[in-house]
C-alpha positions in Angstrom: -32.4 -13.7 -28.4 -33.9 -13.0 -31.7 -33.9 -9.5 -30.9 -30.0 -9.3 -30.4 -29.5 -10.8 -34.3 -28.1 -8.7 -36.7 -30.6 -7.9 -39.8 -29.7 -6.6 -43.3 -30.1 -3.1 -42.7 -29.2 -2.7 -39.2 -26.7 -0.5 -38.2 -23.5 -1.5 -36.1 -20.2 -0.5 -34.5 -17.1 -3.0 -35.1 -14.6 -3.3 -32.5 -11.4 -4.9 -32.9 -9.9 -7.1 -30.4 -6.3 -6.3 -30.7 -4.6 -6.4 -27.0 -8.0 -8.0 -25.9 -12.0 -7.8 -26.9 -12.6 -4.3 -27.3 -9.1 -3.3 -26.7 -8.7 -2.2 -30.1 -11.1 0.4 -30.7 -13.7 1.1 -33.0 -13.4 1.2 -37.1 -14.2 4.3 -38.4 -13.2 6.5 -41.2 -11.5 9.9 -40.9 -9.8 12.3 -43.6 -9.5 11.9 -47.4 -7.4 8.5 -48.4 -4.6 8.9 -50.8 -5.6 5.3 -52.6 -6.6 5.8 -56.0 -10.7 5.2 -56.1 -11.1 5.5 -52.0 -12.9 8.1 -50.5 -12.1 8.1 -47.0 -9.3 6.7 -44.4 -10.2 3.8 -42.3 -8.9 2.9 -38.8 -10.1 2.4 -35.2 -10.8 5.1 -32.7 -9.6 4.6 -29.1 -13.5 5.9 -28.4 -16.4 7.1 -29.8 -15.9 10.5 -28.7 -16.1 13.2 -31.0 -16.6 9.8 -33.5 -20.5 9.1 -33.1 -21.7 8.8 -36.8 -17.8 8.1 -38.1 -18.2 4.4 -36.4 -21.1 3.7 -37.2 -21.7 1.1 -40.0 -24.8 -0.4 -42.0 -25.0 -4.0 -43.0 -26.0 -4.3 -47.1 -26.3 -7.3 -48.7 -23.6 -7.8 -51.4 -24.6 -8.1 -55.2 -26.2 -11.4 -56.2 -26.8 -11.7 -52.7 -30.5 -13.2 -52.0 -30.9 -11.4 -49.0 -33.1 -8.8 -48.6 -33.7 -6.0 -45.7 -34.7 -7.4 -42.3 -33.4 -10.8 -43.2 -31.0 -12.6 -40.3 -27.1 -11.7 -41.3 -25.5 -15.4 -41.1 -21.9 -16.3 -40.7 -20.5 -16.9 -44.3 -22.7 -14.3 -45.9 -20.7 -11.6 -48.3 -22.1 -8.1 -46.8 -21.0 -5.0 -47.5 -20.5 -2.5 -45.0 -22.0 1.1 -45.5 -20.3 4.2 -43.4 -23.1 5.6 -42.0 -21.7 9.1 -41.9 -20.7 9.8 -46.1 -22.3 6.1 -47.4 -19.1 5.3 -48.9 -18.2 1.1 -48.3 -15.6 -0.3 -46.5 -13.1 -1.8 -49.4 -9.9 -3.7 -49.8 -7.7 -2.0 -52.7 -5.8 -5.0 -54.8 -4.4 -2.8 -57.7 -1.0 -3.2 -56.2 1.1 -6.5 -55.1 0.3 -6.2 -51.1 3.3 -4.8 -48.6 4.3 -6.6 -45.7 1.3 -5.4 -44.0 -1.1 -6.4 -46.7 -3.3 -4.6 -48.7 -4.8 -1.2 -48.1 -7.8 -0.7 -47.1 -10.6 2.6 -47.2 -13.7 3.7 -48.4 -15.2 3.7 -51.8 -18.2 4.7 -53.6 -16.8 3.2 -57.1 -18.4 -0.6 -56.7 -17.3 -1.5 -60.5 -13.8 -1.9 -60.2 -12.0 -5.3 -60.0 -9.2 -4.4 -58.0 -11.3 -2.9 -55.3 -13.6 -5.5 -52.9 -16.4 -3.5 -51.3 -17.9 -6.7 -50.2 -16.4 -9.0 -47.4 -17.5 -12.3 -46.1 -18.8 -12.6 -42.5 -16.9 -15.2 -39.9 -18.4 -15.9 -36.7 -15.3 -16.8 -34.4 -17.8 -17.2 -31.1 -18.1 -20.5 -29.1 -21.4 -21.1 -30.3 -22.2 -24.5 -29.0 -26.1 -24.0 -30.2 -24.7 -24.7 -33.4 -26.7 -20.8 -34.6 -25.2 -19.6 -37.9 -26.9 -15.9 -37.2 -25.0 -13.0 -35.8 -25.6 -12.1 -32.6 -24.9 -8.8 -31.1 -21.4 -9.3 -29.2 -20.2 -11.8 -31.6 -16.7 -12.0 -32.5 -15.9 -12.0 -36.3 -13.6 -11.9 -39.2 -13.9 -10.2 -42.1 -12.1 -11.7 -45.2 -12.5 -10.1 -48.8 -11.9 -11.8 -51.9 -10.9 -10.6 -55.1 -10.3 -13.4 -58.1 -7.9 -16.5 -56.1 -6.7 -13.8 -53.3 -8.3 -12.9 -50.2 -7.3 -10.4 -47.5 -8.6 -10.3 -43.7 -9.4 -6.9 -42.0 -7.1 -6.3 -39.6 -5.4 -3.4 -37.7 -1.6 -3.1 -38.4 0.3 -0.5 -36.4 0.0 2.8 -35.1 -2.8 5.1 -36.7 -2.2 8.7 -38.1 -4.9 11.6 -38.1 -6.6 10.6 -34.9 -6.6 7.2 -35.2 -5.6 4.9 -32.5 -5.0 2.0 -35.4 -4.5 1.9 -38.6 -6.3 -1.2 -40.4 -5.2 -3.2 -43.6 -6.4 -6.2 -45.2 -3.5 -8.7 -43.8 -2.7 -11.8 -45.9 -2.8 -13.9 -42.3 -5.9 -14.4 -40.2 -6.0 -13.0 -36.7 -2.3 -11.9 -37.2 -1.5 -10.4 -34.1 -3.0 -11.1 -30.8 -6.2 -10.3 -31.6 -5.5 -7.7 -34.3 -7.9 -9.8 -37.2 -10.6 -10.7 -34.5 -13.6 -7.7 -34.5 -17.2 -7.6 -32.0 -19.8 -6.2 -33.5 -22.3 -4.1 -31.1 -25.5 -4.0 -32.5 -26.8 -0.1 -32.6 -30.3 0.0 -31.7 -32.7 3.1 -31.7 
């Protein structure tokens, strides 16, 4: 069991559950975003085809963070997640009041801004009657990122443009739509 936890440092694939676990496809980035300060798109893939280093993902430990590398990843730890393909961070963009659909989200490599979260907290959403706080290859998640009093959940909101099967926001409800806020992650191991 210990081997199937998640460690600061490991890489990952998240798979979003939308339709059903794994129904979703895998969050990835693809093409330059138009949001001020992002570097890249973010959506999910229908598969990894063609997508092998795009979805892939490495788990940091956010600032102020005790963690260090190799340290257990627990449920309610702030991460940040690393693309593993251009190193840019998955980020929520606040700068504007959010749409119906919430707030954008992308890639960033700017990590000093206060309208842009690069660092989300970690929900496990798995029965876990063990009562095990560590994540656990195959658990199910949700990703929430806060920025002063507001918070958005990652979560994939309609039909996806330049290849992707999905596009994905940070949604102002949790788990909005059948699945659509609920993500596996699938430890990569080498």
């Amino acid at each position: 069991m210990a081997d199937d936890y998640l460690k600061y440092g490991d890489r990952l694939r998240i798979i979003n559950a939308y339709g059903g676990v794994g129904l979703g496809g895998y969050l990835g980035v693809g093409g330059e975003s138009k949001v001020p300060s992002a570097v890249d798109n973010v959506g999910t893939y229908a598969s990894l085809s063609g997508q092998e280093l795009a979805t892939q993902w490495t788990i940091m430990a956010a600032p102020g963070s005790s963690k260090t590398p190799g340290q257990n990843v627990c449920s309610g730890d702030q991460i940040r997640l690393q693309n593993y393909q251009d190193e840019s961070y998955l980020a929520l963009f606040s700068s504007n009041p959010p749409g119906d659909s919430g707030y954008p989200v992308a890639t960033t490599t700017t990590l000093n801004d206060d309208t842009i979260a690069a660092a989300w907290y970690v929900l496990i959403s798995s029965q876990n009657k063990r009562n095990d706080p560590n994540l656990s290859d195959t658990n199910d998640i949700y990703l929430v990122a806060t920025f002063g009093t507001l918070a958005g959940a990652l979560d994939t909101n309609g039909v996806g443009a330049g290849g992707f099967k999905y596009s994905v926001t940070g949604a102002r409800l949790l788990n909005r739509d059948g699945g659509s806020g609920s993500w596996q992650v699938v430890k990569i191991r080498n």
